[in-house]
C-alpha positions, 0 to 999 in steps of 0.5 A: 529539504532535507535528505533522510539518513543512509538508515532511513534510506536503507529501510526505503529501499527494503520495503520498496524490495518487498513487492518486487521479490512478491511480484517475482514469486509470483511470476516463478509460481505462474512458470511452475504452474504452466510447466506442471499442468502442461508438459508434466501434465500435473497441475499443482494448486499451491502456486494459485495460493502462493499467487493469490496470497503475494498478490494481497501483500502486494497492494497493501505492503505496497499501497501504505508501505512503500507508496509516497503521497505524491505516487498515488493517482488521483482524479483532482479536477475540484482539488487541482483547480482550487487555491493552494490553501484550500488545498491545505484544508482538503488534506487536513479534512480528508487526513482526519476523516481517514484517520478517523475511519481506519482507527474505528475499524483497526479493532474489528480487523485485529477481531478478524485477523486473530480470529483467522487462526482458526482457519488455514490455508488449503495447500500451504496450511499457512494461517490466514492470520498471517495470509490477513496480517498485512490488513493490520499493516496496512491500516497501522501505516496508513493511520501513520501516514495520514497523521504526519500528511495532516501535521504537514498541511496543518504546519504548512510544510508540505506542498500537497503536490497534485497539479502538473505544474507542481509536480514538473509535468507542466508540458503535459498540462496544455 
């Protein structure tokens, strides 16, 4: 296996940053909101938006951008108990079907998200094309992902890691 550069280790660690400091905003922004409304007797509407808003970036940034493959859950009773080529064929069918889906709607979401601007956010007058940008993100890395996985499995190189043994967590599996 090889180790990935101190580049490529770097922009790991940056994208991996960006739902933390999200989730750190947020919890800042649910600080001010409760100090406003309940000692200030004020309540402000811009920390709801600022959470609503760190929050959509969060599971997409972090579902297609900083998420490997083998962080997702997955319920894999029919996967887990199948050959390990078998296996391999899943990920190639699911990697194309995926693929497939996200490139037949990745121009109806760039429609949306362009279209967004039109429409602005009620307290931060942030477009929702930047508040919907991450969609385009979102779809762009996945589509990436599915590729590279598809190329691995169709190659060989992967190991397509979903059972306890395969992972080291054999001790749980009994």
């Amino acid at each position: 296996m090889t180790h990935p550069s101190p580049l490529v280790r770097r922009l790991r660690d940056l994208a991996d940053a960006v739902p933390a400091i999200l989730l750190a905003t947020m919890f800042l922004c649910f600080i001010v909101q409760v100090f406003m409304r309940y000692v200030i007797n004020s309540p402000v509407g811009w920390t709801v938006e600022v959470c609503v808003i760190a929050w959509l970036w969060i599971l997409l940034w972090g579902q297609s951008v900083s998420a490997e493959e083998g962080d997702e859950i997955r319920f894999d009773i029919v996967y887990g108990s199948v050959r390990p080529e078998t296996r391999r064929w899943f990920r190639m069918i699911f990697s194309v079907l995926l693929v497939g889906i996200y490139a037949w709607s990745l121009p109806a979401l760039w429609d949306f998200v362009t279209f967004m601007k039109i429409q602005e956010t009620a307290y931060l007058d942030i477009g929702f094309n930047w508040v919907y940008s991450i969609a385009l993100v979102f779809s762009v890395v996945s589509i990436l992902r599915y590729l590279w996985i598809f190329r691995n499995a169709l190659t060989g190189r992967d190991t397509g890691l979903s059972t306890a043994e395969e992972i080291g967590l054999e001790e749980f599996s009994e």
